[in-house]
C-alpha positions in Angstrom: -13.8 167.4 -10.7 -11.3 166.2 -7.9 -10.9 170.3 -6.8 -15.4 170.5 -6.3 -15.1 167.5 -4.3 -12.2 169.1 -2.2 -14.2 172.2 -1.9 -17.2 169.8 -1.1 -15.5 167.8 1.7 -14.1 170.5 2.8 -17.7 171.9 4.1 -18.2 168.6 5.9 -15.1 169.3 8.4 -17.1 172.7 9.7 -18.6 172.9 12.5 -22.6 170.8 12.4 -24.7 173.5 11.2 -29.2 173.7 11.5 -31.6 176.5 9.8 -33.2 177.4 6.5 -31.7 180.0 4.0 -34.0 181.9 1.2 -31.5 183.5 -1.4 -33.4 186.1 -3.3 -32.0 186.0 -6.5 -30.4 182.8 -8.5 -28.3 184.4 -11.1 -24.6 184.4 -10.9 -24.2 184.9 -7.3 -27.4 183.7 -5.5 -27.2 180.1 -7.4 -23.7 179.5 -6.6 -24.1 180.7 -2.9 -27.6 178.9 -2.5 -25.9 175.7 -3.7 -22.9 176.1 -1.2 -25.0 176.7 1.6 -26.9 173.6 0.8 -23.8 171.5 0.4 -23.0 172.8 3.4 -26.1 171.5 5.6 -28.3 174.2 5.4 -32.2 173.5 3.8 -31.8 176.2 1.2 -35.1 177.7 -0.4 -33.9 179.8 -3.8 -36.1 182.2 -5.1 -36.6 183.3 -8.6 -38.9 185.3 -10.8 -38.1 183.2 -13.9 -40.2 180.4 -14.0 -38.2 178.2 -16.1 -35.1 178.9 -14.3 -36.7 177.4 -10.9 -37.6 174.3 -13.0 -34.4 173.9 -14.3 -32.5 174.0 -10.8 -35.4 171.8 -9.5 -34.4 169.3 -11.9 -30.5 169.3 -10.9 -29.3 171.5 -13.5 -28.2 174.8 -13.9 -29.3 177.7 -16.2 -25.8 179.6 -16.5 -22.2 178.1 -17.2 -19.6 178.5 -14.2 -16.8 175.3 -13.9 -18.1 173.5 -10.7 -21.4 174.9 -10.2 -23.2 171.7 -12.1 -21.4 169.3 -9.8 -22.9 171.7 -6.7 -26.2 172.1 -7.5 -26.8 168.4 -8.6 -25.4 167.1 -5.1 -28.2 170.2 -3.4 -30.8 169.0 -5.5 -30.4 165.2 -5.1 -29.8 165.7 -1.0 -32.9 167.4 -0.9 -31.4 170.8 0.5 -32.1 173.2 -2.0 -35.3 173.7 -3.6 -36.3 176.6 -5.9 -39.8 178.2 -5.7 -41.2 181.3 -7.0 -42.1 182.6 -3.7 -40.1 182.7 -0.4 -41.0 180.6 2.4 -40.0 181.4 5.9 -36.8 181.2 6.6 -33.6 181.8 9.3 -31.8 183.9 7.0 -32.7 186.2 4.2 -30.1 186.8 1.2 -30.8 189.3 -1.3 -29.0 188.7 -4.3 -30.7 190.3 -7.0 -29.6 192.7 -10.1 -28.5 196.5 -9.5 -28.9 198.1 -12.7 -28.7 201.5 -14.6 -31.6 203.4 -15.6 -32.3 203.5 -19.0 -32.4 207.2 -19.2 -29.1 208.3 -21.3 -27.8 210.4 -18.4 -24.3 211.2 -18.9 -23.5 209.2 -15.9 -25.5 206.4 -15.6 -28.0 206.6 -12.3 -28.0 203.2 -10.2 -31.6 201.7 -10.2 -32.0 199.0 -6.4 -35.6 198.6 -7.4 -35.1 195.3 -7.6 -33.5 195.1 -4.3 -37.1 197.3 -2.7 -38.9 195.2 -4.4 -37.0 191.7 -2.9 -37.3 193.2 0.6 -41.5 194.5 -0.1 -41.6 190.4 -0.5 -39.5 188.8 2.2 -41.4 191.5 4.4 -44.2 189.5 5.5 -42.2 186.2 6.7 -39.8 187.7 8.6 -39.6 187.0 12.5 -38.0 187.9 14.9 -34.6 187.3 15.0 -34.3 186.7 11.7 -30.9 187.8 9.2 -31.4 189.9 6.8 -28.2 190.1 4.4 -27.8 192.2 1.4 -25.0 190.9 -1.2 -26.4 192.7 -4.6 -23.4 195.4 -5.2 -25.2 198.6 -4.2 -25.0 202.3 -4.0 -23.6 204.1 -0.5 -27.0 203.9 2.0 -28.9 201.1 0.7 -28.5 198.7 3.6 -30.2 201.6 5.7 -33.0 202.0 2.7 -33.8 198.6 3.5 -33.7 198.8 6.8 -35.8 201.6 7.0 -38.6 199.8 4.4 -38.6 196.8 6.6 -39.1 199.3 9.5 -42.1 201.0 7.3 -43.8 197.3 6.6 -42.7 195.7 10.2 -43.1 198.0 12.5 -43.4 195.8 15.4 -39.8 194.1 14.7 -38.8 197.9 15.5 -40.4 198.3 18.4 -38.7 201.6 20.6 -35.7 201.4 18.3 -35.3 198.2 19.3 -34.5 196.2 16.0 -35.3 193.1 16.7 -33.5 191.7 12.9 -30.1 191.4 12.3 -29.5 193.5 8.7 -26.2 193.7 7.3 -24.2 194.4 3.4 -21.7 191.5 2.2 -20.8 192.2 -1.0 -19.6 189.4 -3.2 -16.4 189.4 -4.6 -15.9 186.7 -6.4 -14.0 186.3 -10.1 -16.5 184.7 -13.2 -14.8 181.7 -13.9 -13.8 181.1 -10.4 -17.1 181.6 -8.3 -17.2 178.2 -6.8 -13.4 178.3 -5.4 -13.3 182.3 -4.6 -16.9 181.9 -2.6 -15.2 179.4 -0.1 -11.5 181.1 0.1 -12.0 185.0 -0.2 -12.3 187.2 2.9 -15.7 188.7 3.2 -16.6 192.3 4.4 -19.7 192.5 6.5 -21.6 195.9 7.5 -24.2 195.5 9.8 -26.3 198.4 10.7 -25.3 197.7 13.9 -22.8 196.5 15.6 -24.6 193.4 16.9 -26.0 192.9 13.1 -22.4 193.0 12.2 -21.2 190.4 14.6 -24.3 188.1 14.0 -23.7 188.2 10.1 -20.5 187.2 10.5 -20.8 184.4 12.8 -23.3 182.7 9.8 -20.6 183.7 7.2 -18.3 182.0 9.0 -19.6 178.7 8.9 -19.2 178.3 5.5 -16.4 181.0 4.1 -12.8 179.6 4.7 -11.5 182.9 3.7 -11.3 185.7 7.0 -14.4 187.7 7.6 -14.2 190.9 8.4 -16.7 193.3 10.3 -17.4 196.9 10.0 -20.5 199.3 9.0 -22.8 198.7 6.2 -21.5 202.4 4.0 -18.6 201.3 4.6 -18.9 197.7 3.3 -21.1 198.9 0.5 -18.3 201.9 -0.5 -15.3 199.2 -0.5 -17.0 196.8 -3.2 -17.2 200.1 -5.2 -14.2 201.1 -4.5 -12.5 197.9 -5.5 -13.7 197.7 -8.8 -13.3 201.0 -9.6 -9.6 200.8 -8.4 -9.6 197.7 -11.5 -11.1 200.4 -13.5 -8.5 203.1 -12.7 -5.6 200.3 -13.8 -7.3 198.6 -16.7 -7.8 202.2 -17.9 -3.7 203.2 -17.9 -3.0 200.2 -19.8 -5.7 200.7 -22.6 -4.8 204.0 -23.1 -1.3 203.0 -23.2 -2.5 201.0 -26.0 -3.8 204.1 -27.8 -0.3 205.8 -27.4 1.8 202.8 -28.6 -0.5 203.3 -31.9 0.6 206.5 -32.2 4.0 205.8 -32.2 3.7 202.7 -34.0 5.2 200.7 -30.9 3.7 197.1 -29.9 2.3 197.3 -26.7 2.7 193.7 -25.6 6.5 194.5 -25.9 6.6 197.7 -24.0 4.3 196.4 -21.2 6.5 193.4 -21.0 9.5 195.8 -20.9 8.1 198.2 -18.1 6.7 195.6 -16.0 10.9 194.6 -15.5 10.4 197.2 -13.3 10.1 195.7 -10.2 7.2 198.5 -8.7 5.0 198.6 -11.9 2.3 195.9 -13.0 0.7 197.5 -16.4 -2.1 194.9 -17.2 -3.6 193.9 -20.4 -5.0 196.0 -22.1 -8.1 195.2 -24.1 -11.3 196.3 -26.3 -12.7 198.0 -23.1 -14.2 196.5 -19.8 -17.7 194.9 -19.3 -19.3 192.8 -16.8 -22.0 193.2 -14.1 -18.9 194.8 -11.7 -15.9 196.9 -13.1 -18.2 198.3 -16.2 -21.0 199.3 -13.5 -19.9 199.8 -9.7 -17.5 203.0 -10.7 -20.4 204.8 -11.6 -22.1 204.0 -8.2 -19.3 207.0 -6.9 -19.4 208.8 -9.5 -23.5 209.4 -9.7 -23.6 210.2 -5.9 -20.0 212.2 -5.6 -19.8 213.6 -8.7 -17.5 216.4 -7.9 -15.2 214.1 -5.7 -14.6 211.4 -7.9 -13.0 213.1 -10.9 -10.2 210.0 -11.9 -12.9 207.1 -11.1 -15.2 209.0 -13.9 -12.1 209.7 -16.3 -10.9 206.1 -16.2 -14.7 205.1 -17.4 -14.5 207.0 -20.1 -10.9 205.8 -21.0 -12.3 202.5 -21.1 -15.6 203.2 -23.2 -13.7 205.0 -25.8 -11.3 202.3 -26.4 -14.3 200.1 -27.5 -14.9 203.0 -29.8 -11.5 203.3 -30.8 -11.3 199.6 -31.8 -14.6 200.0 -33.8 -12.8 202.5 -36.0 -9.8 200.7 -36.2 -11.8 197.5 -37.2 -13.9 199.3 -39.9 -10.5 201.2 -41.4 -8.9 198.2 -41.7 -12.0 196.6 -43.8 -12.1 199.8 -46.1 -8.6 199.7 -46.3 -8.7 195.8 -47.6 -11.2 196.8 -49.7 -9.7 199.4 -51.6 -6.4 197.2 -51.9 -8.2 193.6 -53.1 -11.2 195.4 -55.1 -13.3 193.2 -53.1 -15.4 192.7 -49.3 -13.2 190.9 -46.8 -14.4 188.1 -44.2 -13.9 189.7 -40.8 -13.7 186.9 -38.0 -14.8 188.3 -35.0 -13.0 186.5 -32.2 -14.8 186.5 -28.9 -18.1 187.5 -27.4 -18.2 187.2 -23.8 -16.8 190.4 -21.6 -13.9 188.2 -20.5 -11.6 185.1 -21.0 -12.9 181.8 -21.2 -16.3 182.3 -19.7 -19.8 182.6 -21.5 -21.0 185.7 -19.4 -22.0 188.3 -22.2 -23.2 190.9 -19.3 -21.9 194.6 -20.7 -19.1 193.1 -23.0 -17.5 195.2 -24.9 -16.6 192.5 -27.4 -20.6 192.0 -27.9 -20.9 195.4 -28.3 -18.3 195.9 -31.1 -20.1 193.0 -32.8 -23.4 194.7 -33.0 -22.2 198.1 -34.5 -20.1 196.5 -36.7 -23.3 194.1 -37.9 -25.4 196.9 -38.7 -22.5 198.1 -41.2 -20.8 195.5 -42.8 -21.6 192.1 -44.1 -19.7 189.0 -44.0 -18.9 188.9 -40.5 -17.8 185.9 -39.3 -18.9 185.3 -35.1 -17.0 183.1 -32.9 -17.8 182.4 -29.1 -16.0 179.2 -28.3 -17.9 179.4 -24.7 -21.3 179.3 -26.2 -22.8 177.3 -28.3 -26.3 178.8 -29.7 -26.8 182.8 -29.5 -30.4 184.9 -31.0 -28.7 187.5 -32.5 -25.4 185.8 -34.7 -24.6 182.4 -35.9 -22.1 181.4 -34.1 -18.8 179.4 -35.9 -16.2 177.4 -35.0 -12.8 179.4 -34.2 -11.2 176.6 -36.2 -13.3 177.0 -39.1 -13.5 180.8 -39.1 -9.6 181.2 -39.2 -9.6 179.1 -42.2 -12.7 181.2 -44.2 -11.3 184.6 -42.9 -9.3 187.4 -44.5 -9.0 189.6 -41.6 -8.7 188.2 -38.2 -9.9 190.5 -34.8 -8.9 189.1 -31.4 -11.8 190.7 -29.2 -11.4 188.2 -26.1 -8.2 186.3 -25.0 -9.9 182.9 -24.7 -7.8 179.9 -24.2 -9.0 178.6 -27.6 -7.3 181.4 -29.4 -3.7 181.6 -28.1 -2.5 178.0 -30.1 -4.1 178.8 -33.5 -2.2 179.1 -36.4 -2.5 182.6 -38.3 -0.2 182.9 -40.2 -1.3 184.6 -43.9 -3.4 186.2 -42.4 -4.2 189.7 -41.6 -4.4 190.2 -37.3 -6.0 192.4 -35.0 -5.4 191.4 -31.7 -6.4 194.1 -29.5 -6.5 191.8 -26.0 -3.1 190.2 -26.3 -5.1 186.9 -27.6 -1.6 185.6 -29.2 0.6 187.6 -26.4 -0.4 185.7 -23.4 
C-alpha cells in the first residue's frame, strides 16, 4: 500500500495537466493506463465492449488481478476522473489498447489478426477533431500505425486535407512486466513512433507528463519492430535454457546445478528454464516477424518451437512418470498439478503453458489434483489448496514457480519440478 501511494503522489509533483483521454480497450494494459492517467489529472473516458466489465470499473473495482491496480482505480472512480462507457465520447487523446490475436486457422506460423485494432479506429473515427492524438499501444505487426492512419485518412478525409494531416498518430508499445504494471507504467522508458516527425514529438510531450521513465522518439515501424524484437530476444534466451533442460535429462545432470554453475561465469546469464512460455507477449509477438519475414527470421522461429515442444516434452514426461507409478504400486496415482497461470505469482492464464498441460493431461487421466494459489474459482477444474493437495498427492508436478510453492514441505513424495519451483 505505502509504494501505490508513492507512485500516487508522485503524479501530483508533475507539471498541472487539462484534457480528456478515451483508452480503447480496458484489459491488462488500457485499465491500468486509464486509471494512471486519471490519477494523474486527466478526465479519463474507458471504453469497453464488455458490458459488465464497464459496470464493474464504474463501481470502483476492477475485473482482473494486478497488486496496486484496486487502490488506482478506486481513487479514479471516487475523484470522478475515470468513467467507463460502452461508447467513446469525444476526447483530446485517443488510445487504442485492444487485443492482437492469431487467426484461428492452424497455419504453421500463426498469422497476426489487428481487426480489433480497424475496428477501434472505424469507432473513434467519427469524434475525432482536429488536432486530436491518436496513439496505438496494442503490440502490433510492422505497418500498422500507417494502416490506421491510412483508414482514418479513408473515413476523415478532411483531417487530410493536401497531405496535410491535421492528427497527431503515433505507436507506444507497452512494456510493462504482469505483476508489476502499476510501478513499470510510471518508471520504464517509452518508445514512441509517430508517422511523422511532429506526431512523434507531440506524443511524447503527453507521455511525458505522466511516465517518469525517459521517452524516446523515432518512427512508428521502427517502434512497432522493437516491441517485437524484445520479446522475441526473451524468446531466443528462455529457449537456450529450456533446451538445456532437455539435454541435462539426457545426461541425467540437474539443471538447476549446472545453470548455477555456468552462470559463475561472469559473461553468461542462463535463465530458468520452465514448462514453455505463455502470455499475451513472448508466446505471440515472435511470430509477428516470423509471419511477415519468414525467410529472414530463421532463430526467432526455431526458438518458438524450442519452447512449444518443451510443453510437449513435459506432457510426456508427466504421463511416463504416472504409467511408471502405476506399474510399480498396482494402482492410479494422485497427480498434483502445481500452477496454472503462464507465470509466477500472477492469475493471468493468457497462452500458459501450465494450463495447457492441464487440459491434455485431463482428457487422459483421472485423479488430477489442480492447484492455482492466484485464483480462487476456475470453469473448467476445481481448484485445491497447495496445502491440501501436497498432503493427498502421490506424485507432485511444479508447473509454475509461485511463491506459495518454494517453502512446502515434500518430502516422501515423488517431484517434478520442471520451473525450479523448489530451486529458486
Amino acid at each position: 500500500m505505502k509504494v501505490v501511494e508513492y507512485y500516487l503522489n508522485s503524479l501530483k509533483n508533475k507539471p498541472n495537466v487539462s484534457g480528456k483521454v478515451c483508452v480503447m480497450g480496458l484489459g491488462y494494459i488500457g485499465l491500468p493506463t486509464a486509471a494512471l492517467l486519471a490519477n494523474r489529472g486527466y478526465e479519463v473516458v474507458g471504453v469497453d465492449v464488455k458490458r459488465d466489465v464497464v459496470e464493474i470499473i464504474n463501481s470502483g473495482k476492477i475485473h482482473i488481478k494486478e497488486p496496486g491496480l484496486d487502490t488506482f482505480v478506486k481513487a479514479a472512480v471516487q475523484s470522478g476522473k475515470l468513467k467507463a462507457y460502452i461508447k467513446p465520447k469525444e476526447s483530446d487523446v485517443f488510445i487504442i489498447a485492444v487485443p492482437t490475436p492469431f487467426y484461428n486457422d492452424n497455419s504453421e506460423v500463426p498469422k497476426p489478426n489487428i481487426e480489433y485494432v480497424l475496428d477501434a479506429t472505424n469507432i473513434i473515427a467519427p469524434y475525432l477533431k482536429e488536432g486530436n492524438i491518436v496513439i496505438l499501444e496494442s503490440t502490433s505487426p510492422v505497418g500498422t500505425t500507417e494502416k490506421i492512419t491510412n483508414l482514418l485518412k479513408k473515413i476523415r478525409p478532411e483531417l487530410f486535407k493536401n497531405d496535410d494531416i491535421r492528427l497527431y498518430i503515433a505507436h507506444c508499445p507497452e512494456r510493462v512486466l504482469p505483476g508489476r504494471i502499476m510501478k513499470e507504467l510510471i518508471e520504464n522508458d517509452r518508445i514512441v513512433g509517430g508517422i511523422n516527425k511532429r506526431s512523434s514529438e507531440v506524443v511524447a510531450d503527453f507521455y511525458r507528463t505522466f511516465v517518469s521513465g525517459k521517452v524516446l522518439t523515432t518512427d512508428a515501424k521502427t517502434a512497432e519492430l522493437c516491441k517485437l524484437v524484445e520479446n522475441s530476444y526473451r524468446d531466443v534466451n528462455i529457449a537456450f535454457a529450456n533446451e538445456l533442460s532437455i539435454i541435462c535429462d539426457k545426461y541425467d545432470i540437474d539443471v538447476w546445478e549446472l545453470r548455477e554453475l555456468a552462470n559463475r561465469h561472469p559473461r553468461v546469464n542462463i535463465l530458468f528454464p520452465g514448462v514453455g512460455v505463455g502470455g499475451h507477449c513472448i508466446a505471440v509477438d515472435p511470430w509477428f516477424i516470423v509471419s511477415d519475414a519468414p525467410e529472414e527470421a530463421k532463430l526467432i522461429k526455431t526458438a518458438r518451437e524450442v519452447n512449444n515442444y518443451k510443453t510437449e516434452w513435459v506432457i510426456e514426461k508427466i504421463k511416463n512418470e504416472i504409467l511408471k507409478y502405476e506399474l510399480e504400486n498396482r494402482k492410479k496415482p494422485k497427480v498434483a498439478l502445481m500452477g496454472l497461470a503462464f507465470k509466477p505469482d500472477i492469475d493471468d492464464l493468457r497462452e500458459s503453458p501450465a494450463l495447457y498441460i492441464a487440459r491434455k493431461l485431463n482428457s487422459e487421466f483421472d485423479n488430477l489434483i489442480f492447484v492455482e494459489p492466484n485464483i480462487e474459482k476456475f470453469d473448467e477444474f476445481e481448484i485445491t489448496d497447495y496445502n491440501k493437495a501436497i498432503e493427498e498427492a502421490d506424485i507432485i508436478v511444479f508447473l509454475v514457480a509461485h511463491k506459495e510453492f518454494r517453502d512446502l514441505d515434500v518430502k516422501d513424495k515423488k517431484i517434478l519440478d520442471f520451473c525450479g519451483a523448489k530451486n529458486q
